[in-house]
Legacy VTK file of the C-alpha trace (Angstrom):
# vtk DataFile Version 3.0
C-alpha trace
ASCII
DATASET POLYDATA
POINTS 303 float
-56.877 -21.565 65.219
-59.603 -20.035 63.224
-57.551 -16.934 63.294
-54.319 -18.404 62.150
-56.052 -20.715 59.542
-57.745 -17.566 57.780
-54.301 -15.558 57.307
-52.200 -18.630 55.653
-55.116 -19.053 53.449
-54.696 -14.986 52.925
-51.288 -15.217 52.649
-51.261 -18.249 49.896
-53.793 -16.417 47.821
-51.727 -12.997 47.944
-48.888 -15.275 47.031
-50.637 -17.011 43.837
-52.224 -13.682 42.734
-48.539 -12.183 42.770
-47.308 -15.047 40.566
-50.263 -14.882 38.089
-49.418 -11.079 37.556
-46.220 -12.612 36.038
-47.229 -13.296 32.268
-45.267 -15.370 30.128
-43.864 -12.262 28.327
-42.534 -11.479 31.969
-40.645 -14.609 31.404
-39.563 -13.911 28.243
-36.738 -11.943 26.926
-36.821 -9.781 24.170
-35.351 -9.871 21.370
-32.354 -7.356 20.594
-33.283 -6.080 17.215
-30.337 -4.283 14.912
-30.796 -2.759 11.934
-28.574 -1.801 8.854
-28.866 0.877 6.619
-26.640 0.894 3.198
-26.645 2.852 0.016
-23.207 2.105 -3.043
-22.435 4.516 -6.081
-24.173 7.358 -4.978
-21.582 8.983 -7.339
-21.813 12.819 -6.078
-25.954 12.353 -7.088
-27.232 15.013 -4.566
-30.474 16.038 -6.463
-33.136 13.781 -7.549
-33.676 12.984 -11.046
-35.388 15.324 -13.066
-39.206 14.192 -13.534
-38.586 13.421 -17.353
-35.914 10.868 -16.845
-36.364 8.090 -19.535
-35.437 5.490 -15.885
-35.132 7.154 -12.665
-37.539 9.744 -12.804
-38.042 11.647 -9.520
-35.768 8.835 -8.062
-32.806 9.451 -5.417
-31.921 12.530 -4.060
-30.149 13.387 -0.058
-32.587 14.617 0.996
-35.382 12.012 0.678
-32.473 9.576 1.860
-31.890 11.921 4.466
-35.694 11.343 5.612
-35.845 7.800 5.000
-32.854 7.344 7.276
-34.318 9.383 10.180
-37.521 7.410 10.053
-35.765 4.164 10.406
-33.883 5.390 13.337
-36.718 6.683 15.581
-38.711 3.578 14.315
-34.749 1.768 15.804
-32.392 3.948 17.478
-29.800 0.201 16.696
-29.264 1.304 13.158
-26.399 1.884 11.465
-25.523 3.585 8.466
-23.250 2.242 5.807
-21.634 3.081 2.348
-19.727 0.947 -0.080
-18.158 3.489 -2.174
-17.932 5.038 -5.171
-19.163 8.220 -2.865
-17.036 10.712 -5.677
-17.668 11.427 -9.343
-20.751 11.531 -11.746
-22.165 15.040 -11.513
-21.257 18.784 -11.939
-21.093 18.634 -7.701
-17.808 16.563 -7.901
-16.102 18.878 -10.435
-17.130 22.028 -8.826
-16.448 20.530 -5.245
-14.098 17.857 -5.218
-15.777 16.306 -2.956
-16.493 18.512 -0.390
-20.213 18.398 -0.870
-20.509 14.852 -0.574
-19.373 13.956 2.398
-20.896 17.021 4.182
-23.960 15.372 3.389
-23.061 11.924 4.660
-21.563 13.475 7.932
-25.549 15.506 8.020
-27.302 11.917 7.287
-24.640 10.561 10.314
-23.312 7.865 8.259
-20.865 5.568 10.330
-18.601 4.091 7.839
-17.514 3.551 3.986
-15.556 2.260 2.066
-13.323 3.418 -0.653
-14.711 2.509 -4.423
-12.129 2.959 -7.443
-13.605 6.697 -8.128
-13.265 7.637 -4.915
-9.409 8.222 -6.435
-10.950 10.441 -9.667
-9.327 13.004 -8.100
-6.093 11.511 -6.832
-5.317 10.050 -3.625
-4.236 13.803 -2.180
-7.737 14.734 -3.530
-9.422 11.767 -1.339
-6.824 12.966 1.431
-8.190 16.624 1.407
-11.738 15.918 1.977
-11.069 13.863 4.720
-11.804 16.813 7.302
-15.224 17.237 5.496
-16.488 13.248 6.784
-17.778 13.102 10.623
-17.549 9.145 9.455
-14.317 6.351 9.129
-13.104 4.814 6.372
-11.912 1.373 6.429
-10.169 -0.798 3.914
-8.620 -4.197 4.849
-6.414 -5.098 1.720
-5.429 -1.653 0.493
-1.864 -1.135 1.662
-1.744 2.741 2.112
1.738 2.537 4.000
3.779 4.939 1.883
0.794 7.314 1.033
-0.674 10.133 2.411
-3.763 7.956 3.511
-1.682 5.702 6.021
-3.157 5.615 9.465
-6.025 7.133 8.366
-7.900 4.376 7.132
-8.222 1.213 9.297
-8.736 -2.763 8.206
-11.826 -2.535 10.392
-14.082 -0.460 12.806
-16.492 -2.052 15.474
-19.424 -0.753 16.787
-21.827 -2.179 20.207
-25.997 -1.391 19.301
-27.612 -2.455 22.762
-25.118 -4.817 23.890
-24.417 -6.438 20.340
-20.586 -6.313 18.862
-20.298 -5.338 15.271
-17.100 -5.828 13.580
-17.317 -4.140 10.279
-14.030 -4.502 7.001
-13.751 -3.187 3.733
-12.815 -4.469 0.444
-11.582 -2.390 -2.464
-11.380 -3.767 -6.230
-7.858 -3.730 -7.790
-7.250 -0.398 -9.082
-4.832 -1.106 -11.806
-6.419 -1.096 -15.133
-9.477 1.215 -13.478
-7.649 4.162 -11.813
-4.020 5.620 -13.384
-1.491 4.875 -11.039
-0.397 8.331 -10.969
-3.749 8.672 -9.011
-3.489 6.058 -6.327
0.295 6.311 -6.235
2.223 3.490 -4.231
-1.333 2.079 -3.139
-0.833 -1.873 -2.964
-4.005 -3.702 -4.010
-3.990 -7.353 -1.549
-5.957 -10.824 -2.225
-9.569 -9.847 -0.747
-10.272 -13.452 -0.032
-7.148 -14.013 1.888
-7.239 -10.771 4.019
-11.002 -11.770 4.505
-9.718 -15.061 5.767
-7.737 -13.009 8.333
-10.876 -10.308 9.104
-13.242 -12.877 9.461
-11.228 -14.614 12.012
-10.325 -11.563 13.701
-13.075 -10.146 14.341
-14.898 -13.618 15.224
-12.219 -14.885 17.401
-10.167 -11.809 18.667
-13.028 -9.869 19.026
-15.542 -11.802 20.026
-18.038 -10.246 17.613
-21.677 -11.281 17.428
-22.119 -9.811 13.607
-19.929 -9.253 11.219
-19.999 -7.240 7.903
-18.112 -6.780 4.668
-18.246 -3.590 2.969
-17.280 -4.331 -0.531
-16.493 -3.140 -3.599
-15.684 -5.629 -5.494
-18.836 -6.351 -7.573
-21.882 -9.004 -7.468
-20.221 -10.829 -10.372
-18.897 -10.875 -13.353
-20.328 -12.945 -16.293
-16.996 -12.617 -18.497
-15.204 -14.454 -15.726
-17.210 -15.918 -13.734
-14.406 -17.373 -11.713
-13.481 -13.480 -10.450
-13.071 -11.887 -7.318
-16.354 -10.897 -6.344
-19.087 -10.580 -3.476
-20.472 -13.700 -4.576
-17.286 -15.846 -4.986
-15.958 -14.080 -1.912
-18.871 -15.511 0.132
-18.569 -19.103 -1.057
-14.950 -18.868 -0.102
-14.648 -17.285 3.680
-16.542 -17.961 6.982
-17.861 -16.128 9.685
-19.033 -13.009 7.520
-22.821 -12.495 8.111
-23.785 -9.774 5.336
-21.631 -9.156 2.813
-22.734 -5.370 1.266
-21.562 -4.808 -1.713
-20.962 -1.910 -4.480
-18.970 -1.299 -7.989
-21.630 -3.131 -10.265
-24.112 -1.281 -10.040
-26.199 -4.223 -9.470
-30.150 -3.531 -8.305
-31.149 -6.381 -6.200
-34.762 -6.550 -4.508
-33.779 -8.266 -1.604
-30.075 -9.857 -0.244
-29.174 -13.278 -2.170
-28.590 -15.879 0.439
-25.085 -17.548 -0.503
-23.624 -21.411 1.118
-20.391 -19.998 2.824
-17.177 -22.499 3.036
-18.833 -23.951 6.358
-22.013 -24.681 4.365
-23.659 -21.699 6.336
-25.524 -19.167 5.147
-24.321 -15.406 4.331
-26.382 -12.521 2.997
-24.502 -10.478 0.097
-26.467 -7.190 -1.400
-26.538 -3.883 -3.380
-28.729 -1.389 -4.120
-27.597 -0.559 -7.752
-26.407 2.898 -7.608
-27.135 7.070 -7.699
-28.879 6.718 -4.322
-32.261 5.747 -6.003
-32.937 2.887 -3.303
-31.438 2.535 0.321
-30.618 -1.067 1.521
-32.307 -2.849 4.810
-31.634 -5.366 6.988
-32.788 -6.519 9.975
-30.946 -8.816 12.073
-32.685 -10.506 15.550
-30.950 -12.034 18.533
-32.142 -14.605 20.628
-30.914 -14.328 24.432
-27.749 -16.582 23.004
-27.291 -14.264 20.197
-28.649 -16.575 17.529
-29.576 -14.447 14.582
-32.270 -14.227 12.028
-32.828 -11.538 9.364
-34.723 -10.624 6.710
-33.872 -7.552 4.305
-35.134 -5.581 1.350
-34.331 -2.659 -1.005
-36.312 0.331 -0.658
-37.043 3.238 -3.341
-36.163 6.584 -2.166
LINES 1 304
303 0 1 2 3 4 5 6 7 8 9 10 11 12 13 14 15 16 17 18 19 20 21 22 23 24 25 26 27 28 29 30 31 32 33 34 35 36 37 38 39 40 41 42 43 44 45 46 47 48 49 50 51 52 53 54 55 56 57 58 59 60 61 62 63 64 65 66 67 68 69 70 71 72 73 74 75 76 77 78 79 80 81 82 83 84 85 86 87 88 89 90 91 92 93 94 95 96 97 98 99 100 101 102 103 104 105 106 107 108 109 110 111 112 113 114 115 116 117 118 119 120 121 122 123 124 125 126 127 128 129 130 131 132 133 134 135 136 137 138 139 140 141 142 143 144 145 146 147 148 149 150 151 152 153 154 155 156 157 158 159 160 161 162 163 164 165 166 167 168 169 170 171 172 173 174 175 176 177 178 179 180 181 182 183 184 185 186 187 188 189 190 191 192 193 194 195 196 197 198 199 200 201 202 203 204 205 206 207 208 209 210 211 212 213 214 215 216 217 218 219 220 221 222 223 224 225 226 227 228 229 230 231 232 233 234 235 236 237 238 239 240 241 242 243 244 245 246 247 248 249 250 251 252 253 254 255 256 257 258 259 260 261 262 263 264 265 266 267 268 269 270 271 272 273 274 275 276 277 278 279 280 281 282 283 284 285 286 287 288 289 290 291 292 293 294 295 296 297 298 299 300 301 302
């Protein structure tokens, strides 16, 4: 009896110190952790600004982007890269190279997607068409009819992407073109409401494809203080649903951190930008609880 007495005692304990080796983190699950990288208006600004710049001195430049990016990604292999366009025009590398240069560097970087800004057609739609080959990286554009041009089928409403088990449905926006670009540039391009067709992505992408984030690439501007009642990323936000980060691009606009806008469901959406020349990279980090809750935070950083 002894005996028997002494090994269910043994047992027990073996049984309680295997259960206390279980900490609560053991318990726990962690956190999946995505992060997104964004730059707008790099305008063909390979090369850093000379050190006696009366603004950006010894700001910008690929290749300190270039670094910045990789050290993000080892720090989270869940990144992802993004550009709001405006990639084309605004240095002696665009006239020389069309383009060519530019998104040669994006494809070394790895950038996953852009959009298409207005001066991304400074060299004509066929331009735009020709580098195409030169970009490892999609384009998408949701209310930019490019049916009867040369860029039909090759740039989609939307692209999604799955970091560690999360779905990421990511659109793009493009500003209306006439009065900006000639028409003899973007040729039988048809410019469409953004808000409606974001209407229609949002619920796409929510619905349809079951997506736990979703993200705007826009370049529409931050706002406009002539018209205040214009199409833009702000406006945009207060007027749609379902968008979680609206990045944006166009204005030029240099914003420390994302603004935090009340969406048409009285949620909250993040809209940024990073001004422009590829002086500062955007971040944001986005967090999901085991039921995909999400919380971010985000920030601009200097290159």
């Amino acid at each position: 009896m002894e005996r028997r007495k002494f090994i269910q005692q043994t047992a027990a304990a073996a049984s309680l110190t295997a259960i206390g080796g279980l900490t609560l983190p053991s318990f726990t699950k962690k956190k999946k952790h995505i992060t997104i990288l964004h730059t707008n208006d790099t305008h063909s600004h390979v090369e850093p600004f000379e050190a006696s710049h009366y603004k950006y001195a010894n700001k910008g430049g690929v290749a300190r982007r270039a670094n910045l990016v990789e050290n993000v990604r080892k720090e989270n292999p869940n990144t992802l890269l993004l550009d709001a366009g405006d990639i084309f025009q605004g240095t002696p590398y665009f006239n020389y190279f069309g383009g060519e240069l530019e998104f040669k560097l994006m494809s070394m970087l790895k950038y996953d997607l852009a959009t298409i800004g207005n001066h991304d057609f400074d060299n004509s739609i066929e331009g735009l068409y020709k580098q195409l080959p030169n970009a490892n990286f999609n384009f998408v554009s949701a209310n930019y009819d490019f049916k009867n041009t040369v860029l039909d089928t090759h740039v989609k409403p939307y692209q999604l992407f799955i970091k560690d088990g999360i779905k990421i449905g990511v659109f793009g926006l493009g500003i209306k073109l006439e009065g900006l670009v000639s028409p003899k540039m973007y040729k039988e391009t048809k410019y469409e409401d953004p808000i409606g067709v974001s209407q229609d992505m949002s619920r796409i992408l929510k619905e349809e494809e079951q997506c736990d984030l979703i993200i705007c690439l826009s370049h529409l501007g931050y706002y406009s203080k002539r018209n205040p009642t214009a199409v833009c990323d702000l406006n945009l936000a207060k007027a749609t649903k379902n968008i979680d980060l609206i990045i944006g691009g166009h204005s030029h606009t240099f914003l420390p951190k994302p603004t935090v806008v009340r969406n048409i469901d009285n949620q909250n959406m993040l809209v940024n930008q990073v001004g422009c020349y590829g002086i500062n990279v955007g971040r944001i980090d986005f967090y999901f609880d085991e039921e995909n809750n999400i919380t971010s935070k985000g920030r601009s950083i200097i290159v």
